[in-house]
C-alpha positions in Angstrom: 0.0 0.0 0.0 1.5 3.2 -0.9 1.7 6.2 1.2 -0.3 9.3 0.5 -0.1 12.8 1.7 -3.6 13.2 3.4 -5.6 16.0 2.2 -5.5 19.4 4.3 -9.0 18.6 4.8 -9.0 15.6 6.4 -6.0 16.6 8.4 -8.4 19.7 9.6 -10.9 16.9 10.7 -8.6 14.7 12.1 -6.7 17.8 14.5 -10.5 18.8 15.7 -11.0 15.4 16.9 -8.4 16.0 18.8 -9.1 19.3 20.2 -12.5 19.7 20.1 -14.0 16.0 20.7 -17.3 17.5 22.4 -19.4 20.6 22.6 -17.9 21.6 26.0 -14.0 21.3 24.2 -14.9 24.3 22.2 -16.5 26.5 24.8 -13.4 26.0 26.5 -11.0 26.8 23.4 -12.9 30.1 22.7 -12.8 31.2 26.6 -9.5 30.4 26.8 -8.8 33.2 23.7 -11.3 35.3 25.6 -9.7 35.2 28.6 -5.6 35.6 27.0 -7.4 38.9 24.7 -7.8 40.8 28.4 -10.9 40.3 27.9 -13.0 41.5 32.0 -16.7 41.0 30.6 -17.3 37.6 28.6 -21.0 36.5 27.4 -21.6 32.7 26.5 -24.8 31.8 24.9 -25.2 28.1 23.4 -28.2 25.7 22.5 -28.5 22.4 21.3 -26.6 20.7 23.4 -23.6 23.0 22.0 -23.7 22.5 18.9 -24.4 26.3 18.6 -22.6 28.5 20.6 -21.5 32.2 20.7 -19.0 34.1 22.9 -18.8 38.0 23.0 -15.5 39.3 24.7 -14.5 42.9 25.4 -10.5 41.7 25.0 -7.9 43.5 23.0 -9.4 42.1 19.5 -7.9 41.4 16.5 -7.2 43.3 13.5 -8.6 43.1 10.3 -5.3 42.0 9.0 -4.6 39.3 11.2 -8.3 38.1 10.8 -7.8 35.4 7.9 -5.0 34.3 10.2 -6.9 33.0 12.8 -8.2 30.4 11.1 -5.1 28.9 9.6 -3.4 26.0 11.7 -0.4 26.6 13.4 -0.9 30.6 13.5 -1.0 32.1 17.0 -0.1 35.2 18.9 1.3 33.3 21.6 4.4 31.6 21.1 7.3 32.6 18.6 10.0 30.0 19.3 10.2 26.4 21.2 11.6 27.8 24.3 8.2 29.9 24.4 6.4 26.6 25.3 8.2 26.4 29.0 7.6 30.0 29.7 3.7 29.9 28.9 1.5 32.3 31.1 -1.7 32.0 28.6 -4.5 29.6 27.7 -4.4 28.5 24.0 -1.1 28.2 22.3 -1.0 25.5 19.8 -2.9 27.7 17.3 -5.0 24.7 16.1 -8.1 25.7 18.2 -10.0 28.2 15.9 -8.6 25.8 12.9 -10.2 23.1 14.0 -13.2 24.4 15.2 -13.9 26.1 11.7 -13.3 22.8 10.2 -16.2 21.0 11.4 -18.5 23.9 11.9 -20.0 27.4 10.6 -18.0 30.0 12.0 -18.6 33.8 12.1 -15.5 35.8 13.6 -16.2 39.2 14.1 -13.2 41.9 15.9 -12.1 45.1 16.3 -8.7 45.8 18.1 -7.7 48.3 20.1 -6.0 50.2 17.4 -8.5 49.8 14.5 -11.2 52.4 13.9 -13.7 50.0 12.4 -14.5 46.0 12.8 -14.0 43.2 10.6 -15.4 39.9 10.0 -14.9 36.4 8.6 -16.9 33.7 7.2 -16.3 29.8 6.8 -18.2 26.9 6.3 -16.6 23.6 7.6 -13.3 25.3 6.6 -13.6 26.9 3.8 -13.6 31.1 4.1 -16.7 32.3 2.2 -16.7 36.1 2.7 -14.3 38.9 4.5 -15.8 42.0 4.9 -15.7 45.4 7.2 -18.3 45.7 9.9 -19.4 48.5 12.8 -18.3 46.8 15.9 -17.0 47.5 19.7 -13.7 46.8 20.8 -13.3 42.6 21.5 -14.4 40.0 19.2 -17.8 38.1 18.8 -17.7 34.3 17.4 -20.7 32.2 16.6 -20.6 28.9 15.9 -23.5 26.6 14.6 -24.2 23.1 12.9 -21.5 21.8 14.9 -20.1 18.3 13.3 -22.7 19.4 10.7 -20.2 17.9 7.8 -19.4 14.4 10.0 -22.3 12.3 10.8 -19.9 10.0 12.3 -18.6 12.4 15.5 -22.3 13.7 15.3 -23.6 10.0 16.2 -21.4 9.7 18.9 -22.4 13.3 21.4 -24.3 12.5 24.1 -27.6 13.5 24.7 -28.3 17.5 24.8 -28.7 17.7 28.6 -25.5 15.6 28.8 -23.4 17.8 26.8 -25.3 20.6 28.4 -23.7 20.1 32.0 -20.5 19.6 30.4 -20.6 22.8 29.2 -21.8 24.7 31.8 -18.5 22.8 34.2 -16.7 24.4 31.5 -18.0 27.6 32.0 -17.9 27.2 36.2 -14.1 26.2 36.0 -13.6 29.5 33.7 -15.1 31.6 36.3 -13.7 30.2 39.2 -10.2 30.8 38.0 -11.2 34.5 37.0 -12.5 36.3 39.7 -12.1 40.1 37.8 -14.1 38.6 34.7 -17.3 38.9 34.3 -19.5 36.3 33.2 -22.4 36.4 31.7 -24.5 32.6 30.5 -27.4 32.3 28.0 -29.1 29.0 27.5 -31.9 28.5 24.6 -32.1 32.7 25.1 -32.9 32.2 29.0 -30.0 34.1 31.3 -29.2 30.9 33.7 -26.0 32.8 35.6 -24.5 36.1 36.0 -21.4 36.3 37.7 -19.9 40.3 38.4 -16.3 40.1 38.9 -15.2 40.0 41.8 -11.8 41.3 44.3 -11.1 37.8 45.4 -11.1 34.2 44.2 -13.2 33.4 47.6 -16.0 35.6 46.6 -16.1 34.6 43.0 -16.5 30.5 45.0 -19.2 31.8 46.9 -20.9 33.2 43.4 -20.2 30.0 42.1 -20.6 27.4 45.1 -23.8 29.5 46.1 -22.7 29.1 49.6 -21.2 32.1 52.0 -19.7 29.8 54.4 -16.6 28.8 52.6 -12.9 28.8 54.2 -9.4 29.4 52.7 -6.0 27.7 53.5 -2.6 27.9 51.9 0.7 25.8 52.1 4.0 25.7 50.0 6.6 22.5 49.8 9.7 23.1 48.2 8.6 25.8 45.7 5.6 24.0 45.0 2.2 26.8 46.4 -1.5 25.6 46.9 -4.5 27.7 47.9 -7.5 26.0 48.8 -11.4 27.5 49.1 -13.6 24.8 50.8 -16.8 23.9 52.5 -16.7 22.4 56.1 -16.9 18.9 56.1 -20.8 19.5 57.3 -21.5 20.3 53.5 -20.7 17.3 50.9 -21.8 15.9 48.2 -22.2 12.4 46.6 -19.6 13.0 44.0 -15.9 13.9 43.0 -17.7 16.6 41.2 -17.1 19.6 43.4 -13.4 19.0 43.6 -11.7 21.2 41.0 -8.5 21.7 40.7 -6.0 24.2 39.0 -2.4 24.3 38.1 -0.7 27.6 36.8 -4.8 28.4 37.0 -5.5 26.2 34.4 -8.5 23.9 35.2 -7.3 20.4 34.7 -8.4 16.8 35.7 -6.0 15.1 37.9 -6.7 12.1 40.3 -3.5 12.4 42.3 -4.6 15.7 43.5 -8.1 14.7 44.0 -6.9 12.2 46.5 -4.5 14.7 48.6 -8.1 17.0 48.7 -9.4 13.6 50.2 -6.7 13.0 52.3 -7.1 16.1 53.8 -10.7 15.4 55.0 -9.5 11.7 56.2 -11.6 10.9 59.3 -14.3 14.0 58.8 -16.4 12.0 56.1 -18.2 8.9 55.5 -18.5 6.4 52.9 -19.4 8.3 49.9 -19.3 11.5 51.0 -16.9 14.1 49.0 -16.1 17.5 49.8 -16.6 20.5 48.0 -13.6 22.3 47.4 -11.5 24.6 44.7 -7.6 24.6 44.9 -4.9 26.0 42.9 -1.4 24.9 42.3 1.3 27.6 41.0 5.2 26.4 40.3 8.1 27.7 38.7 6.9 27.1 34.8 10.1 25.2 33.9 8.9 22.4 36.7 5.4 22.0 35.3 4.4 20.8 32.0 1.1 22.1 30.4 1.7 20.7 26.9 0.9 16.6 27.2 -2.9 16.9 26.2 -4.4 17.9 23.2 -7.4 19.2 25.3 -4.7 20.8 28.0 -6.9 19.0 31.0 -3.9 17.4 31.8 -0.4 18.7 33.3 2.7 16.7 34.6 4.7 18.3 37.6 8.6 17.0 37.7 7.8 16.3 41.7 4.3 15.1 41.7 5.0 14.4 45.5 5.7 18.2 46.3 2.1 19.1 44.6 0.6 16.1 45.7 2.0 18.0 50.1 1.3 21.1 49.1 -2.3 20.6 48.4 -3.3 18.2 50.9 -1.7 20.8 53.6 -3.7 23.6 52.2 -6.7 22.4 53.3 -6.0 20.2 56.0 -4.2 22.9 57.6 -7.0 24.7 58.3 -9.4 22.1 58.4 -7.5 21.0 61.7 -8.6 24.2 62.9 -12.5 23.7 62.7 -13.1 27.1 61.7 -16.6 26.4 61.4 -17.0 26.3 65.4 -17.3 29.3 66.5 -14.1 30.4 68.6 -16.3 31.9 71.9 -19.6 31.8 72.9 -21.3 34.5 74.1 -20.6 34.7 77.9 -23.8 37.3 78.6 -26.3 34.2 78.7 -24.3 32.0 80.8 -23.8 34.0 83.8 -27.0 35.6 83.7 -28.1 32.2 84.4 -25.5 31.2 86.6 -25.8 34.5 88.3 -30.0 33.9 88.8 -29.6 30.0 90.0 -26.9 31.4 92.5 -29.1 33.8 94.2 -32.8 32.3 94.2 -33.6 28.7 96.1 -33.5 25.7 93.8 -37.7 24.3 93.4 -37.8 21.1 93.9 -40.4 19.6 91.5 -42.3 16.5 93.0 -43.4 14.0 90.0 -46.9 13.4 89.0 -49.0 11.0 90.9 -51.9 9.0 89.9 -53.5 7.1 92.6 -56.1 5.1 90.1 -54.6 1.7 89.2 -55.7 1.9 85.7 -53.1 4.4 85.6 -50.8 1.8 86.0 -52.1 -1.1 83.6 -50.0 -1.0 80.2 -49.8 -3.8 77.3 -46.2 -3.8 76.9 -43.3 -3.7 79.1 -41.8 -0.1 79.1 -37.8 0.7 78.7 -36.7 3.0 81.1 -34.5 5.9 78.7 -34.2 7.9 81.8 -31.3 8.4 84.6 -32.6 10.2 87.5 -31.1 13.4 87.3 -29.7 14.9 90.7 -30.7 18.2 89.2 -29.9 20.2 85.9 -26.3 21.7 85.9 -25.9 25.2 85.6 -24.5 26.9 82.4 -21.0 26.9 83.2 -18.1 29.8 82.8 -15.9 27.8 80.4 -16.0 29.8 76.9 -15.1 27.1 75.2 -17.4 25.8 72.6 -18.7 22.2 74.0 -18.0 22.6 77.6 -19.9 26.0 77.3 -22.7 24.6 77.0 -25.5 23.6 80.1 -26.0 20.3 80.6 -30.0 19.1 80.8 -29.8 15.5 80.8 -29.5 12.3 78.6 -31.9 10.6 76.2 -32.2 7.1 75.6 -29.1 6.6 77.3 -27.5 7.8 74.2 -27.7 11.2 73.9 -26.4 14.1 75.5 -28.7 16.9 75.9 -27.5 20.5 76.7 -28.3 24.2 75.5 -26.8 27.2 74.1 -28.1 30.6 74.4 -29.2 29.9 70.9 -30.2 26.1 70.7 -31.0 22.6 72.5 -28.2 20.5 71.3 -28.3 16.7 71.4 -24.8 15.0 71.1 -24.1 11.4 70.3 -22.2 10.4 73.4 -19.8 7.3 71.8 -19.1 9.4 68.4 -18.1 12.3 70.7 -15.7 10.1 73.0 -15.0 8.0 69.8 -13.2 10.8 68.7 -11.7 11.8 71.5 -9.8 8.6 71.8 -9.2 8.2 68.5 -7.5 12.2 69.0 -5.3 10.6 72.0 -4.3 7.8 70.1 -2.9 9.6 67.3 -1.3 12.0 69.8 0.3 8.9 71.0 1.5 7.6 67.8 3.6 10.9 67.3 5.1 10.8 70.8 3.1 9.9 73.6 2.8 7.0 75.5 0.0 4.8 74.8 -1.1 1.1 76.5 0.3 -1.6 75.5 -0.3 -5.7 75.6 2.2 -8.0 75.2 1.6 -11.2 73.8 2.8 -14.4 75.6 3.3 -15.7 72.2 3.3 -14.2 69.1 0.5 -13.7 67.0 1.1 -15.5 63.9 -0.1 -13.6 60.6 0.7 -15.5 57.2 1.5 -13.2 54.4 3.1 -12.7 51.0 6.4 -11.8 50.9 6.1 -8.6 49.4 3.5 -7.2 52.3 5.8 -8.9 55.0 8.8 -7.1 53.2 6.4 -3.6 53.6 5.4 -4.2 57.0 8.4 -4.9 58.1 9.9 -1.7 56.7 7.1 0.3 58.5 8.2 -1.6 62.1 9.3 1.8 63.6 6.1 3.7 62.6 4.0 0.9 64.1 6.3 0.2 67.1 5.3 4.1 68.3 1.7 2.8 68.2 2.9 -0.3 70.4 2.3 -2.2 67.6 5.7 -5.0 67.6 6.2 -7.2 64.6 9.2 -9.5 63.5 9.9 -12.0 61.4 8.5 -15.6 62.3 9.5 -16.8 58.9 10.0 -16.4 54.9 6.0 -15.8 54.9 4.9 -15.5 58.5 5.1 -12.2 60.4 4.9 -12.6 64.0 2.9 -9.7 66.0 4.8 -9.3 70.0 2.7 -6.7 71.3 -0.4 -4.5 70.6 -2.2 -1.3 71.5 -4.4 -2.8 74.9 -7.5 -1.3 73.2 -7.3 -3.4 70.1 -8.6 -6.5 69.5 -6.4 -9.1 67.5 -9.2 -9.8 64.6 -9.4 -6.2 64.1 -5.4 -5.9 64.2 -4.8 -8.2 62.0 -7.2 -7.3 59.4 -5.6 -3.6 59.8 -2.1 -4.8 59.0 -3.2 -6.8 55.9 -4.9 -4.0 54.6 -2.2 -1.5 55.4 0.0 -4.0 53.4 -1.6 -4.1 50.4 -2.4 -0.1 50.2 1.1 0.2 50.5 2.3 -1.6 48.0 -0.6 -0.2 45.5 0.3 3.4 46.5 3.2 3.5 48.5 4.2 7.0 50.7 4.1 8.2 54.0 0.6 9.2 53.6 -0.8 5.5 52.8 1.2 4.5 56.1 -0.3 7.5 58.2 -3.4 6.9 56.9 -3.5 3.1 57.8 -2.1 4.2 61.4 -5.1 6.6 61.7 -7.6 3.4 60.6 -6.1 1.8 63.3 -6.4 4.1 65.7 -10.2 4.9 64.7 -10.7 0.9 65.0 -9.2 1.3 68.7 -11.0 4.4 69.6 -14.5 2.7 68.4 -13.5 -0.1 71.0 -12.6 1.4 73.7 -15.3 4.6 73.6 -18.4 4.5 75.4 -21.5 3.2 74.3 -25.1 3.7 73.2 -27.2 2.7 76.3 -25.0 3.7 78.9 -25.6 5.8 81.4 -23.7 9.1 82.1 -23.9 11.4 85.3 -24.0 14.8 85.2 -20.4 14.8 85.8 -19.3 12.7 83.4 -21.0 14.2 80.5 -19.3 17.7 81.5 -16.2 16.1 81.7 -16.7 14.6 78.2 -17.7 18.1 76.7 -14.8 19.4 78.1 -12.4 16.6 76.5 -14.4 17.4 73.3 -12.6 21.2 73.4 -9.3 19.5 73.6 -9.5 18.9 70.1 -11.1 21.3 67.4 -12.4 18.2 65.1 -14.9 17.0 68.0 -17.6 17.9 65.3 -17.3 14.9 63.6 -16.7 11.3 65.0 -13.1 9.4 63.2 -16.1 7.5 60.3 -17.0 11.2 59.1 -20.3 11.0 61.5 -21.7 14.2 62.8 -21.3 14.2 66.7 -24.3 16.9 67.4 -27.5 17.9 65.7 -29.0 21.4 67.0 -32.3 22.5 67.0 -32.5 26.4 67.4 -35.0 28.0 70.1 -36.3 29.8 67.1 -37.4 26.7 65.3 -39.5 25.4 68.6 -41.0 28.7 69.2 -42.1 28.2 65.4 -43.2 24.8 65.7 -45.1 25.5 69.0 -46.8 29.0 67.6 -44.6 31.6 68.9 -43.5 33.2 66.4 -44.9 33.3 62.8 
C-alpha cells in the first residue's frame, strides 16, 4: 500500500478530533482566547446541546489584517519559538483551536482591536472562508458557531444527549469563572439568562458566586517551591460526588486524580463512605517544573515532583481544616452567667413527680424501657467559653444522647461518636510521641503473608512500634505480631495490617502509612469509647464536653459521622406558635 499525503482537509478533521471532541472542548477553546485577549466581561450563549454556541468578549481584539490568520493552523499570537512553550503564562497556544473548530463547523468571527477604527469579519463553512468583509463593531471580538459536526455524521452520532453535553458545558464555563475572579461572566441557554457572575476582588467571593454558599474557608501551604491555595466547605457540606473537587495548576483547570486524593486525604476521618467535599484549589510552580503541553485538550499537566504538589495541596486544606473554623471560637458569655448569676441567688424548686392514685393508671400492654437516669438536678451553664463545655448540661436521652443548651439552641450530642473521637485524637497523639497502653503477647501472634507485604510491614516496624504495635519476622512468609495497643482487638489488628500491606504496595508514601495508622487508631477508639445505652452522670457528661474542646475536630466522629445535631429555640417557638 502506498503512502499518501492526506488532504489538508482531512488533516483539519482529524486535528479537531483531537481538540474539540465535544461541545464543551470548544467553549473551553474560545474562553481560553477570551480570557488571553484581556478580555474583564465575557457572554456565553449556546443551544443544542452545544452545537451552537457564541461568545462575546470585550479583550484587545484582532485586527482586520490578522483576521484570515486565525483560522489557519499553526498561526498564534502566543508563542514565537520552542523555548516559548516552557515560559507559557496564557491559555491557548498551539494555534490549532480556531482551525479546528472552523473545520467542522460554521463560523462567524467578528473583531475590532484596540487600534483599528472599524470592525471586521470572517466567514467559513466547515473550513472553507466564504466572505471577508468590514463591519461597525466595539472593541473585543464576537464568534458564533452553529451546525457543529454538521459535515461528519460519524462524531455527530457519537455526542451524548443535549442535557448531557449541556452540563458539560456549563462545568466548562464554572471552571472559567472560578479561575477568574475580575471577569465577568455572563451565560445564556436557549435565550434564558441561567448565571451572571460580576467580577469580583477575590477568588473566595467569586467561589461563593459559584458554590452559592457564604460559608466557605481558605487555606494555603507551599513544599519546596511548590504553592496551593484552597477555598472549601466544612466537612458538614458534601456531596455524593468527585464533582465539586476542582483543581488548577498555573490556573488552568485540569483533571488530575492524584490531586483529588490529597483533597481527600485532607478530609481523612471527617467523612463517611461516599461523602466528597466541595472544594477549589490552585497549584502555581516555577513554569520550567510543570508541563502544560501533554494533552491535546490541555486538562492534563505533569509536575517533575508530583509528590511536592501532591504536600502542598493536601496541607492547604487540612491545615485549616484542623482548625475547625466552622465552630465558632467563643460563645457569648452574657447568657451563661446571667443564668449562673439567677440560679446562684434564688432557692432551687424542687419539683415532686406526677402521681396517679387510680390503678388503671398503671395497667400497660407492653413492658416499658426505662430511657431515663434520675437526674440529681440540671447543671448550671457553666463559665468555660469554650465551645462544647460552654454549654448547660440538661440531661441524657435514651441513654445515648447528651442533651444540653446554648443561648441559641437545645443540642443533642451522640455520646460514643463524641468520645469516639476523642480517643481516637489521644491515640494519634500517641502515635507521634506519647505514650499509649500496650499488651504484650505471651506468644506471638502468627499472621501469614506474601512476601512482598511482609517485606512492607516490616519496613514500617518503627512507625507501628510508636503505636505499640511490635512485629518480627516468624519466617519467609509469616510475620509474628509481640505486642499490641491494649484497646485493640487481635481480629481487628490483623485485618488492619493486611490492609495496610496491600495499600502500600498499590500506592506507596508516607501518607498511605499514616493513613492506615489513623484506621487503626479509629478501630481502637470505636472499641474502647463508650457506648449507646450507657448511662452518664452529670459529671461525666461535663467532663466529656470538656475533652471534646481539647480537640477542634470533636464535630465529627473518626467514620466522618456528625457528633451533634442542633435545634434552634427559634425553630421550637415556630413549631409551638410563637413566632410566625
Amino acid at each position: 500500500m502506498s503512502i499518501e499525503i492526506l488532504a489538508s482537509e482531512v488533516v483539519d478533521q482529524i486535528a479537531a478530533g483531537e481538540v474539540v471532541e465535544r461541545p464543551a472542548h470548544l467553549v473551553k477553546e474560545l474562553l481560553e482566547n477570551s480570557l488571553d485577549a484581556g478580555s474583564t466581561d465575557i457572554s456565553v450563549e449556546f443551544s443544542e446541546g452545544g452545537r451552537e454556541v457564541t461568545v462575546v468578549d470585550n479583550g484587545q481584539g484582532i485586527s482586520a489584517e490578522d483576521l484570515s490568520k486565525a483560522l489557519a493552523r499553526h498561526a498564534t499570537s502566543k508563542i514565537r519559538q520552542s523555548d516559548d512553550l516552557w515560559k507559557l503564562s496564557t491559555f491557548g497556544f498551539r494555534g490549532e483551536a480556531l482551525a479546528s473548530i472552523a473545520a467542522v463547523s460554521k463560523l462567524s468571527l467578528s473583531s475590532k482591536s484596540i487600534s483599528s477604527e472599524s470592525g471586521a469579519r470572517i466567514i467559513s463553512e466547515f473550513g472553507r472562508i466564504n466572505s471577508s468583509e468590514g463591519v461597525g463593531h466595539t472593541q473585543g471580538t464576537r464568534i458564533q458557531i452553529s451546525d457543529l459536526f454538521g459535515n461528519m455524521p460519524a462524531r455527530l452520532k457519537f455526542l451524548k444527549s443535549a442535557s448531557a453535553e449541556t452540563s458539560q458545558i456549563k462545568t466548562v464555563i464554572k471552571a472559567m469563572a472560578l479561575s477568574h475572579p475580575q471577569v465577568s461572566f455572563r451565560v445564556t441557554q436557549d435565550r434564558e439568562l441561567i448565571s451572571l457572575w460580576p467580577k469580583v476582588a477575590t477568588k473566595l467571593e467569586r467561589a461563593q458566586q459559584i458554590f452559592e454558599m457564604q460559608e466557605l474557608f481558605e487555606g494555603s501551604a507551599e513544599r519546596d517551591g511548590v504553592k496551593a491555595s484552597a477555598i472549601f466547605a466544612s466537612p458538614s457540606n458534601t456531596v455524593k460526588s468527585s464533582r465539586q473537587i476542582w483543581m488548577f495548576a498555573q490556573n488552568r483547570w485540569i483533571q488530575d486524580r492524584s490531586l483529588q486524593a490529597a483533597v481527600m486525604e485532607a478530609y481523612r476521618n471527617l467523612l463517611m463512605h461516599g461523602e466528597y467535599p466541595i472544594a477549589a484549589v490552585w497549584v502555581e510552580t516555577d513554569p520550567a517544573e510543570i508541563d502544560v503541553n501533554i494533552h491535546p485538550s490541555k486538562s492534563q499537566v505533569k509536575f517533575a515532583n508530583s509528590s511536592l504538589a501532591f504536600r502542598a495541596v493536601q496541607a492547604s486544606v487540612r491545615d485549616t481544616l484542623e482548625k475547625a473554623p466552622w465552630i465558632p471560637k467563643s460563645l457569648s458569655e452574657n447568657v451563661g452567667q446571667a443564668i449562673q448569676s439567677y440560679s446562684q441567688q434564688q432557692p432551687q424548686p424542687v419539683i415532686e413527680p406526677l402521681k396517679f392514685a387510680d390503678q388503671e393508671f398503671s395497667r400497660i400492654q407492653f413492658k416499658q424501657k426505662s430511657h431515663f437516669v434520675e437526674p440529681a438536678s440540671v447543671a448550671p451553664m457553666p463559665q468555660k467559653t469554650g465551645h462544647w463545655s460552654s454549654m448547660q448540661v440538661l440531661g441524657q436521652a435514651d441513654l445515648t444522647y447528651l442533651i444540653g443548651q446554648t443561648d441559641k439552641a437545645v443540642v443533642f450530642v451522640d455520646q460514643h461518636a463524641a468520645h469516639e473521637r476523642v480517643m481516637f485524637e489521644k491515640l494519634m497523639s500517641a502515635w507521634r510521641g506519647q505514650p499509649v497502653d500496650v499488651q504484650d503477647f505471651l506468644f506471638p501472634l502468627a499472621m501469614d503473608l506474601s512476601m512482598d507485604k511482609m517485606e512492607v510491614l516490616l519496613r514500617c516496624s518503627a512507625d507501628l512500634q510508636k503505636l505499640g504495635i511490635e512485629i518480627e519476622s516468624l519466617g519467609p512468609a509469616t510475620l509474628g505480631i509481640r505486642s499490641a495497643p491494649a484497646a485493640l482487638k487481635e481480629s481487628a489488628l490483623v485485618t488492619a495490617l493486611e490492609k495496610m500491606s496491600q495499600e502500600i504496595l498499590d500506592h506507596g508514601g508516607s501518607y498511605q502509612i499514616e493513613k492506615t495508622i489513623a484506621d487503626l487508631c479509629a478501630s481502637m477508639a470505636c472499641h474502647s469509647a463508650i457506648r449507646a445505652g450507657q448511662a452518664q452522670t452529670t459529671e461525666e457528661m461535663q467532663a466529656l464536653l470538656q475533652q471534646m474542646d481539647e480537640f477542634p475536630l470533636s464535630s465529627f466522629c473518626p467514620h466522618g459521622r456528625p457528633v451533634s445535631v442542633e435545634y434552634p429555640f427559634s425553630k421550637l417557638e415556630r413549631d409551638f406558635g410563637r413566632i410566625v
